[in-house]
C-alpha positions as CSV (number, residue, x, y, z in Angstrom):
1,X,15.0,-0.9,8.5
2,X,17.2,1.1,6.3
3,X,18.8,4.3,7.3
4,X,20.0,6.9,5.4
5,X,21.3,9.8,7.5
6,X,18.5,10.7,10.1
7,X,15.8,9.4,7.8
8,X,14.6,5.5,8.6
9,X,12.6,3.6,6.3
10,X,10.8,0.9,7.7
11,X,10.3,-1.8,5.2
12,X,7.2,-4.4,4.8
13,X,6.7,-7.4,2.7
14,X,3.4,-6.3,0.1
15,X,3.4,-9.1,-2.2
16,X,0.8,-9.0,-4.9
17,X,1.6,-6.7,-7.8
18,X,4.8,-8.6,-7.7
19,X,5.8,-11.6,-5.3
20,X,8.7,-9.6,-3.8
21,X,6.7,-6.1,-3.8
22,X,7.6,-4.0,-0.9
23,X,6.7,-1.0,1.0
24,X,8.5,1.9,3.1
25,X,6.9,3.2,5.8
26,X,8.8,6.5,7.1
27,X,7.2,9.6,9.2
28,X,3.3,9.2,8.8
29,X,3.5,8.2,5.1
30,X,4.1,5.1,3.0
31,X,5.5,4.7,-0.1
32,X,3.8,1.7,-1.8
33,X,4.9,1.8,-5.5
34,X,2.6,-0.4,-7.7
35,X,0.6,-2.2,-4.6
36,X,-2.5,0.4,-4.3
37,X,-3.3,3.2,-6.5
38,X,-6.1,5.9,-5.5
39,X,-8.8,4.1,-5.2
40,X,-8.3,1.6,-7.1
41,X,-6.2,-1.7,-7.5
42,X,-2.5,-1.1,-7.9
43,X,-1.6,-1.7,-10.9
44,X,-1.5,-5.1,-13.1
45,X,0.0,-8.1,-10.8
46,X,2.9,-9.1,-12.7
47,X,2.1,-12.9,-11.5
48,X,-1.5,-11.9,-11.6
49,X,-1.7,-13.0,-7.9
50,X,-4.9,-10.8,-7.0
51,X,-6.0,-12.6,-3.6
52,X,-2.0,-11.8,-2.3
53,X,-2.1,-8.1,-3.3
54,X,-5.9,-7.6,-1.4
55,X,-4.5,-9.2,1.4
56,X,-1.0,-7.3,1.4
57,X,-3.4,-4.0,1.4
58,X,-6.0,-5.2,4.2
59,X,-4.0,-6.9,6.5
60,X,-0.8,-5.2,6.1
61,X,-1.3,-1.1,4.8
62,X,-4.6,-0.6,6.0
63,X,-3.0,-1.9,9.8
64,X,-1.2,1.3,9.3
65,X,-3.7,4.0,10.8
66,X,-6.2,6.0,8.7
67,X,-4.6,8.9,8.8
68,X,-1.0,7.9,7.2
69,X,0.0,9.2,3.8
70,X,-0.2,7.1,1.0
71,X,2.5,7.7,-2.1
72,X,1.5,5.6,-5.2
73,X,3.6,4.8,-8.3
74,X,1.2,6.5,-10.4
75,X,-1.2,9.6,-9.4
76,X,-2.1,11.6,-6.7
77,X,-1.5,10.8,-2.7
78,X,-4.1,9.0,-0.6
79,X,-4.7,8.3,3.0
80,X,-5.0,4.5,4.7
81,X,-8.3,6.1,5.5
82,X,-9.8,7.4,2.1
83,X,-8.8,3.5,1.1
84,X,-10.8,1.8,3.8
85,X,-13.9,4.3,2.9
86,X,-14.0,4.7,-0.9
87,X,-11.8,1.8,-2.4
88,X,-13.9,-0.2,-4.0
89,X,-11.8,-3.0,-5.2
90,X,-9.6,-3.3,-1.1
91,X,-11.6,-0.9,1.3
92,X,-13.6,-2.1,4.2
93,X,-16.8,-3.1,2.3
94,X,-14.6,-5.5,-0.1
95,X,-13.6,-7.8,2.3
């Protein structure tokens, strides 16, 4: 957890795009940097570990609730839920 004021970040392990690659989880949205883009991979794997970054998004982002906001590294927001349906790389009908 890291706390700044009355904002908490919670923060979760989502290795993939790199082995270390986190994401902060604060007030129905998560910020994911790199991992996921909208609809769409994340972006290049810097240790081109593909297999980690699906599972990091399946088992660990999508566990967060369709409706939570997703804020990318590059473009526009998504939901957990708009991933599962139209993701074709991550959502439900790649696994």
């Amino acid at each position: 957890m890291i706390r700044f004021g009355s904002l908490r970040l919670q923060v979760i392990h989502t290795p993939g795009h790199t082995p270390g690659g986190v994401s902060l989880i604060a007030d129905g949205s998560v910020f994911v940097g790199d991992t996921l883009s909208r609809v769409r991979w994340g972006a290049r794997t810097s240790g081109r570990d593909f297999d980690t970054l699906k599972s990091s998004i399946q088992k660990k982002l999508f566990a967060l609730g369709d409706e939570v906001r997703v804020f990318t590294g590059h473009g526009p927001e998504t939901t957990i839920g708009e991933e599962k349906r139209h993701n074709p790389f991550v959502g439900l009908g790649a696994r």
